[in-house]
N, C-alpha and C positions, 0 to 999 in steps of 0.2 A: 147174779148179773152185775152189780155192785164191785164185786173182785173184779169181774172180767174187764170190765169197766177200764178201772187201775191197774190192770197189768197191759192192757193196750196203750192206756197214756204211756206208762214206761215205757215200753219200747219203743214209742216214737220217739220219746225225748234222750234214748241213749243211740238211737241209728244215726248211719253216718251224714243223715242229713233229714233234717226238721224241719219242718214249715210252720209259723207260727202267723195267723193272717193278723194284718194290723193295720186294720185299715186298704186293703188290698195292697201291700208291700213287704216285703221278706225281709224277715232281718238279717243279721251277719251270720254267717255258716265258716265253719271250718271242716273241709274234707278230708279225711285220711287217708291214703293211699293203701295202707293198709287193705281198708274196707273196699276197697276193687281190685285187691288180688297180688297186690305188692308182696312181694317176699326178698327182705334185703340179706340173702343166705350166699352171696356171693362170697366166694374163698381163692388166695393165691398162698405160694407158696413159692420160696426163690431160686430150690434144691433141688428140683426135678429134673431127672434122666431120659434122655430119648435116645431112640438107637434105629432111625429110619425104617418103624415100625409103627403098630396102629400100639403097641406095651410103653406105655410110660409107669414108671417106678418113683417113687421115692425114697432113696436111699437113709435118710435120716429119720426114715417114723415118721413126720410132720403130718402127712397128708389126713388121715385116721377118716379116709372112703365109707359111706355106709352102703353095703350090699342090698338094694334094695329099689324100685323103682320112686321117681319124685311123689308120686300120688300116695305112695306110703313112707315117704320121710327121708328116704334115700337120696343116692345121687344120680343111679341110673338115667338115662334121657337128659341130663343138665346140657347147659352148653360147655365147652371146654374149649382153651384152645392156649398155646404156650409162647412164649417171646424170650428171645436168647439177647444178654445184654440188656436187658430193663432197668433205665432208670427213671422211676416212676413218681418220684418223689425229687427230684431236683439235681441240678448237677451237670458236669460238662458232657456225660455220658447219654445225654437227652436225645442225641439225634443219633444211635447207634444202636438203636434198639429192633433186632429181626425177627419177624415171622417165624420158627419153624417147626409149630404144630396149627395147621389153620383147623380154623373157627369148624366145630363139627359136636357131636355129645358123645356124652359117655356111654357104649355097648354096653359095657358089663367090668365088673367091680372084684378081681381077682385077689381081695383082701384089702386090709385095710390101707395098703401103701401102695399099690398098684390097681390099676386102671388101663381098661380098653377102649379105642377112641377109632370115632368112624373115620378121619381122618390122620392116615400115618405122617409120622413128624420127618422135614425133611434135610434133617442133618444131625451128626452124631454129638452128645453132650453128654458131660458130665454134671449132674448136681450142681448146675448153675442154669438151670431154665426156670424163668419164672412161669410157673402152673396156674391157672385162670379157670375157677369154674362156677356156676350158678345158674339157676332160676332165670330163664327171660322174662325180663319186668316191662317188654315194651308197649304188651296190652293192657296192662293194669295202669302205667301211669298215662297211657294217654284216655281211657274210662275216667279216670280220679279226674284229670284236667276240664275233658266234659262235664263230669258234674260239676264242675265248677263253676258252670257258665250258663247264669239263671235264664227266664225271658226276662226276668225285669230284675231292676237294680245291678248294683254292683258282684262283682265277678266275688267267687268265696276264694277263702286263702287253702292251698292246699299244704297240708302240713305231711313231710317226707319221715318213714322210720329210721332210724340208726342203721347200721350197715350198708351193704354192697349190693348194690340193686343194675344186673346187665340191662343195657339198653341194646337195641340196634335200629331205633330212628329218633329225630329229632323232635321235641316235646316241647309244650307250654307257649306254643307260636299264634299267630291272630288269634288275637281277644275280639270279642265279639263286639262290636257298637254297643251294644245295651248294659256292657261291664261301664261307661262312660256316660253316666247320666246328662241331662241339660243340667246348666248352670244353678246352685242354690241345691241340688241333689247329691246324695252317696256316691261319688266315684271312686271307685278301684278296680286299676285291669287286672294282670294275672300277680298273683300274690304265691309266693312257693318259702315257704318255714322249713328248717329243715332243723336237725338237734345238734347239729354243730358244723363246721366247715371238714373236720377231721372225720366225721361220726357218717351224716349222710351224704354216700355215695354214690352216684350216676355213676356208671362203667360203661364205657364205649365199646364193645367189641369191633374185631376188624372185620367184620361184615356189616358192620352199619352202614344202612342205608342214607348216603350222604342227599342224595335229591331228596328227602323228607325235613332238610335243613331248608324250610320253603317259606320263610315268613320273607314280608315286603322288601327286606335286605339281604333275602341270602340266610337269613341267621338260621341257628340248630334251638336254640333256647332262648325264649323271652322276646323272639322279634314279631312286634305287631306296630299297625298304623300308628305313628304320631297322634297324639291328640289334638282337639284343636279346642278346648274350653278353660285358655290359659294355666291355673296351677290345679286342673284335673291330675287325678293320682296317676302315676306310671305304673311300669314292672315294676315288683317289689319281691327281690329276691333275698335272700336271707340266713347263713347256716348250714350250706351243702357245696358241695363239690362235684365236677364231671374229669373221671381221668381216662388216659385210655391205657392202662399199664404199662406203657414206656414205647409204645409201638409208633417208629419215629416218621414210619410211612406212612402213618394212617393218615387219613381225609381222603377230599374225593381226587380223582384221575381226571377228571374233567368238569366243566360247567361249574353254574354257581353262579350268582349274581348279586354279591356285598365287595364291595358297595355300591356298583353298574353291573349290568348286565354283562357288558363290555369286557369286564376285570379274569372273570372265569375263576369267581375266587367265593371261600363259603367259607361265612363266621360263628364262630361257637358262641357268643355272646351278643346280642344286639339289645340292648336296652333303647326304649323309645324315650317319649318326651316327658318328664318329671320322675324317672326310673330313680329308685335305689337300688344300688348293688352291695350287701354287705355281709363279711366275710364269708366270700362267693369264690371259689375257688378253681382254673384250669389246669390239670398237670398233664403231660407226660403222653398227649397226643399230637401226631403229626408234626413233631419237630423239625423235620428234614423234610418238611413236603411245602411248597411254594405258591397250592391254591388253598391253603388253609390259614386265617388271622385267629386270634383267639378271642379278641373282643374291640366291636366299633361301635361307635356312635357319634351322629352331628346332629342329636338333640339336643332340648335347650329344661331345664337345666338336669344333669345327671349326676348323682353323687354315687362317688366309689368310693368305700372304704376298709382297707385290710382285704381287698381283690388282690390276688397272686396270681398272675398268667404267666407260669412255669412250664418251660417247653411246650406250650401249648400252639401252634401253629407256625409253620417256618416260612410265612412269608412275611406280616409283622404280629407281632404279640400285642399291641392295643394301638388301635388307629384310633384318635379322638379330635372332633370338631364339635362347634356348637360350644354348649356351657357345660364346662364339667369342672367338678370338684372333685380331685382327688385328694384324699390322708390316709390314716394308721400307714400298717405294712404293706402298701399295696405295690407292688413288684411284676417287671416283664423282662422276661428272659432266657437264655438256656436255649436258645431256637439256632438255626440257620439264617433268621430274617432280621428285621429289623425289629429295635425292645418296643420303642417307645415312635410313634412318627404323629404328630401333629399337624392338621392341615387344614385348622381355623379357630375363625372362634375367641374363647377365651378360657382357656385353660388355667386353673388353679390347685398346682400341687403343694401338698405337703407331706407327702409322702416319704416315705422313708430310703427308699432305693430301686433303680432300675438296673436291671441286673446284665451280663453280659450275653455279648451274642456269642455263638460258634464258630460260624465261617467266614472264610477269608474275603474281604474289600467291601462288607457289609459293614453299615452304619449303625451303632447302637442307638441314638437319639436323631430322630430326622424330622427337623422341622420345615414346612414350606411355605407357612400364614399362620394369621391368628395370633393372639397373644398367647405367649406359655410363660407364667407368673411360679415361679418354686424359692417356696422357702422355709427352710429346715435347719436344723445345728447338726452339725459331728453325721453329717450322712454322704454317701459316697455313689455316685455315675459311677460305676467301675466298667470297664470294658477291657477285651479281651479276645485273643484268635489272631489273627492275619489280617492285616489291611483294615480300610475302612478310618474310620472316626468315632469318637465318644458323643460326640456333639456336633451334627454336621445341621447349617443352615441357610437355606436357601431362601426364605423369605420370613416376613412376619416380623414380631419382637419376640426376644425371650430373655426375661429376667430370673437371674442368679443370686442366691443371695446366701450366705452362711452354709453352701453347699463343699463336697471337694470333689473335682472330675478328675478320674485316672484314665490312661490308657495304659498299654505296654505292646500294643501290636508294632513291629516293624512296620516303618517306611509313613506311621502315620501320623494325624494330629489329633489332638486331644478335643480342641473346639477349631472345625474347620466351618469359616463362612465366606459363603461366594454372594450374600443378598438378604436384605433385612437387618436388623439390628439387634445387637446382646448387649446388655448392660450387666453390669458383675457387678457383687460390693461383698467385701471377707470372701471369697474364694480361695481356695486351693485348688490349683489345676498344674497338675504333674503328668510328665512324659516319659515313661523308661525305656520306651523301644530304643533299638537298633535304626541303624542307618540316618536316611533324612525325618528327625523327627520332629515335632514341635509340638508345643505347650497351646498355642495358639498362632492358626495362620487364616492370616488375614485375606483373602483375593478379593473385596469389590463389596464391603457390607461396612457398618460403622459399627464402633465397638469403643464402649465405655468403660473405662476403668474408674469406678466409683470408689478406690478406697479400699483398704486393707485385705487386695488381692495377693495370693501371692503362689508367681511360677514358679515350675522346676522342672528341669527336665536335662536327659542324655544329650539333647545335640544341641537342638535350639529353642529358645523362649517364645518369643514373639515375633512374627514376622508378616510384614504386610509388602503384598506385590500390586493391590487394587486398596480402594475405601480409605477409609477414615479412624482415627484412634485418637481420645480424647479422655478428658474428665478429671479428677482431683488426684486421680493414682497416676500423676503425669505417664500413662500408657504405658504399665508395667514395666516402671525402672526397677528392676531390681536390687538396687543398692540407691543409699540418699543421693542425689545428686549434686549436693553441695557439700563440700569438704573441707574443714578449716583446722588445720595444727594446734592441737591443746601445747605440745612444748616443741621445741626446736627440732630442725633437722640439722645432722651437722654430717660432713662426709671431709675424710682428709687423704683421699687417693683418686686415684685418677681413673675410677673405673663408674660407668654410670650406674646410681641406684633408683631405683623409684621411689621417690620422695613421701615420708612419713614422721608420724610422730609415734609411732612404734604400734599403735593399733590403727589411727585412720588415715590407711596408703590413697595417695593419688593415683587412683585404679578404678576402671568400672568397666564394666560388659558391653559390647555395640555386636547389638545384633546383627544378623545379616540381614539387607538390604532396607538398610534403614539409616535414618539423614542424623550428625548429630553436632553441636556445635561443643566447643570450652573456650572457655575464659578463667584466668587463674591472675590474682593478685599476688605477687610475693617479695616481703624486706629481706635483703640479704647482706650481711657483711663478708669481705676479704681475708681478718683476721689479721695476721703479722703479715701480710703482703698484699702490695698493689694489685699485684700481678696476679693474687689468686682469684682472679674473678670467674661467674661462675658457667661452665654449659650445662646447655639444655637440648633432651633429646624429646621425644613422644613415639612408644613403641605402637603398633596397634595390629589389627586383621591383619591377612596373608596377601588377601584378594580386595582391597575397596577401590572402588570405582574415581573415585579420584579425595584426594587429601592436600589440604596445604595448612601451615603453622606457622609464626610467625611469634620471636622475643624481641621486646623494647625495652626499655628503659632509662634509668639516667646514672651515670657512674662516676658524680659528681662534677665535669666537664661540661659534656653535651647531653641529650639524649641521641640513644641508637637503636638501631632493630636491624633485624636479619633476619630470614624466612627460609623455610625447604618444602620440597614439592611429592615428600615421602618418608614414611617412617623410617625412625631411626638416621635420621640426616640432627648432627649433630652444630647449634648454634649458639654463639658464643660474641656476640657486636658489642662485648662493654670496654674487652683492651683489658689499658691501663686503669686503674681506679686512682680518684685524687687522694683518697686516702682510705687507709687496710681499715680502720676504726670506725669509723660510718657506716651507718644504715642506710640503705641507700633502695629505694622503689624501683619494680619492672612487673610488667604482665607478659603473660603467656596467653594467645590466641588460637583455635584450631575448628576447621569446617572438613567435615568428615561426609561422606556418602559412601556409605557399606556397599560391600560385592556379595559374595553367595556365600561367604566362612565368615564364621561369627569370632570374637577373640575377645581380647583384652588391649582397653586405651591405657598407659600408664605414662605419666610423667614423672624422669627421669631426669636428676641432676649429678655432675665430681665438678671435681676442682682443677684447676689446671696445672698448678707446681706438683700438686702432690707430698707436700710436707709441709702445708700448711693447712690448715680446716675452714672450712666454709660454711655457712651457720644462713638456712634459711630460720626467718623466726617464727615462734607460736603466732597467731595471728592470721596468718598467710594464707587463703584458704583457692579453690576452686570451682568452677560451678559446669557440671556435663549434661547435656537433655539434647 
């Protein structure tokens, strides 16, 4: 009796769930999925043959089928189903990924590289289909999820196996009240462990059951009520991944209610209120589908860290309000929708990168409220595709800081804002498209330049048609604005040159449609002649809206001045000089309002015999803003 005894304790203490009473309360449990029937035996292969038959082949060996039904170790009965163009793992190839073996099992097993499927494939391929097959895990993790969720105390962690486990509904959604003790008690909602972000695997198949994505948001995974007992514990996700092997259509065809009812839209991720998300992973579903986000939240506070929502829904890849913390690698992209879109709150990244979208006139970063706080070294916004913007902003703040924003799409701009305010400080923010493109355009928002920003870009830099541009980076001058002659300039012909001291030209950039003034102090002597006194021209834009300049000075006699009402109008009021040997004082003045073509201001001085030289001196400088 005494054995029996002891072998009864053992086994309760090694089953997948113990009760140890202590004082009428349960202690912490970890459930294995395992132990309710998980089987992470899920296999793809990227070389499989279809020929609009139920025979798929593997032409390369890889496959190595075992002939035999699942209940004896086999693959018989599995599900199966094939995707032409899979890019499941990341890459511009995210939204291109077809259907063309659906979702059905495997008949019968005609060796080890061939396989029969209730479902024939509907188009012909060579050893580039990606092959998809396994075990449905969708009764076992949502059993494991159940036991997770005591009458009393907090909710158990469920810990996920290695490998590839098919889903086809949505898991780990309302937590129960009773996981959320009263204040001073054990709270934890749904807690999911998994052994690595690479390791365990959720697999979406393209029959998943999208209305099963039914938590309070719309979500597929982790969405339950808000708390309300301040820093009570959230989601606590951890070390797995949900992909759907490149299938760019998947999500749902209709309905859906994240984040309104309203929206017709369903999220793969909803984290509630004090949630962790950590190296938690989306790939490679519903890229190209426009009622699927991959993760939202406007609870208070959520931390993500090393989260990659990689092609993971094409209408946005992370919609975040409320308080969130982003860092590590955490990355959105790869979709048709938008990467990154912001729409309150206070957002704090430090994150490493947001990654590009796909389609053309979509916005990679779309802010509309809320503070968005990022601050990183040597990390890059990149964007890419057709149209659209890097950084488009319609309301709120958002501070930059040690970041660099690319674009390269035609016809766009890198940070376009119509509303709310950007502050920048060390930026890099470059433009290589084609056509009308900008570094930064301005319509109707204020915009800080704090300080060793610095544009580039194919067309235009900066340009403001609305709002406000301000702050210590005198509003992205790209070159100093004050220029003073270390040694002479001297010209002894009659052709005008733009005034230098061999490296710093009296030259600089004026954007288009933008206001700018100069003023230039400069000593000049005649040389061996009265008469070689000196002109002065100002080249500038093709198109500005209007321009006038004007030289004064004194030429030993009187003073004079003369003005024009257009570049390249060439002035010259000093005459006669009393004498070729004196140095003698004159400014140059000019009021510039740019038109639609950006160029170059340069001031330009010859001399007027032409066989004598004319010497502006070191000293001389300029000032343009």
């Amino acid at each position: 009796m005494k054995k029996l005894l002891v072998l009864i304790l053992i086994r309760l203490l090694i089953s997948p769930v113990y009760l140890l009473a202590q004082n009428g309360r349960q202690s912490d449990q970890v459930i294995r999925a395992v132990d309710y029937g998980a089987i992470p035996d899920g296999r793809y292969v990227l070389d499989a043959t279809t020929a609009t038959s139920t025979t798929i082949t593997c032409p390369n060996s890889d496959c190595n089928f075992i002939n035999a039904t699942q209940a004896n170790g086999g693959d018989i009965g599995k599900i199966v189903f094939g995707i032409y163009n899979a890019s499941y793992q990341g890459g511009g190839a995210m939204t291109a990924g077809v259907l063309v073996i659906p979702q059905g099992t495997i008949t019968a097993v005609g060796g080890a590289n061939s396989i029969t499927v209730s479902n024939a494939s509907t188009a012909n391929h060579t050893a580039n289909v990606m092959l998809v097959w396994g075990t449905d895990n969708t009764t076992a993790l949502a059993n494991a999820y159940k036991a997770a969720q005591p009458n009393l105390g907090p909710c158990y962690a469920i810990e996920l196996p290695a490998g590839i486990m098919l889903d086809q509904q949505g898991q780990f959604n309302n937590a129960p009240a009773n996981c959320i003790g009263a204040t001073g008690l054990l709270r934890a909602s749904t807690t999911v462990i998994g052994k690595g972000s690479g390791a365990s695997i959720i697999g979406l198949t393209p029959n998943f059951t999208w209305s099963t994505c039914n938590g309070p948001t719309g979500g597929c995974f982790g969405d339950s009520t808000n708390v309300t007992y301040g820093f009570a514990g959230g989601t606590y996700f951890t070390g797995w991944s949900v992909i759907g092997f490149g299938y760019s259509a998947g999500g749902p065809a209709s309905g859906g209610n994240c984040p309104t009812a309203a929206s017709g839209v369903t999220c793969i991720f909803v984290p509630n209120d004090n949630s962790i998300f950590d190296h938690v992973y989306c790939t490679g579903i519903g890229a190209s589908n426009n009622r699927l986000n991959g993760l939202l939240t406007s609870a208070v506070p959520v931390n993500v860290t090393d989260v990659q929502i990689d092609g993971c829904g094409g209408n946005i890849g992370m919609s975040l309000g409320g308080t969130v913390y982003i860092s590590g690698q955490s990355y959105a992209g790869d979709t048709n929708g938008i990467s990154l879109e912001i729409t309150g709150g206070i957002i704090q990244s430090t994150a490493n990168l947001w990654g590009p979208n796909l389609a053309g006139g979509t916005d990679m970063i779309y802010v509309t409220g809320g503070v968005f706080d990022s601050d990183v070294d040597n990390a890059c916004f990149t964007s890419s595709g057709a149209g659209g913007n890097a950084l488009h902003i319609t309301g709120g703040v958002v501070n930059l800081r040690g970041r660099c924003l690319s674009e390269a799409r035609s016809g766009s701009a890198t940070v376009y804002i119509t509303n709310g305010t950007l502050n920048l400080s060390g930026e890099s923010v470059t433009n290589t498209g084609t056509g009308t493109s900008y570094s930064i355009l301005n319509a109707g928002g204020i915009v800080n330049d704090n300080g060793g920003n610095v544009l580039s870009s194919s067309n235009i830099l900066y340009s403001q048609t609305s709002g406000s541009c301000g702050g210590l980076g005198a509003c992205f001058t790209p070159q100093p604005p004050t220029v003073v002659l270390h040694s002479n300039f001297t010209n002894s012909n009659t052709t005008f040159t733009t005034i230098t001291d061999g490296t710093r030209p009296w030259s600089w950039t004026a954007q288009q449609l933008n206001d700018y003034k100069l003023d230039c102090t400069f000593y000049y002597q005649g040389a061996t002649a009265t008469t070689n006194s000196p002109n002065i021209q100002i080249t500038g834009p093709a198109t500005p809206t209007a321009v006038s300049y004007g030289v004064d000075g004194y030429n030993g006699t009187t003073f004079v001045s003369a003005n024009g009402q257009a570049f390249s109008t060439s002035l010259n009021p000093f005459g006669t000089l009393a004498s070729a040997t004196t140095i003698y004082m004159a400014h140059i003045s000019m009021s510039l309002s740019n038109g639609t073509t950006s160029g170059t201001v340069a001031v330009q001085a010859k001399n007027t015999t032409g066989t004598d030289v004319l010497t502006i001196y070191k000293g001389s400088g300029c000032t343009f803003q």
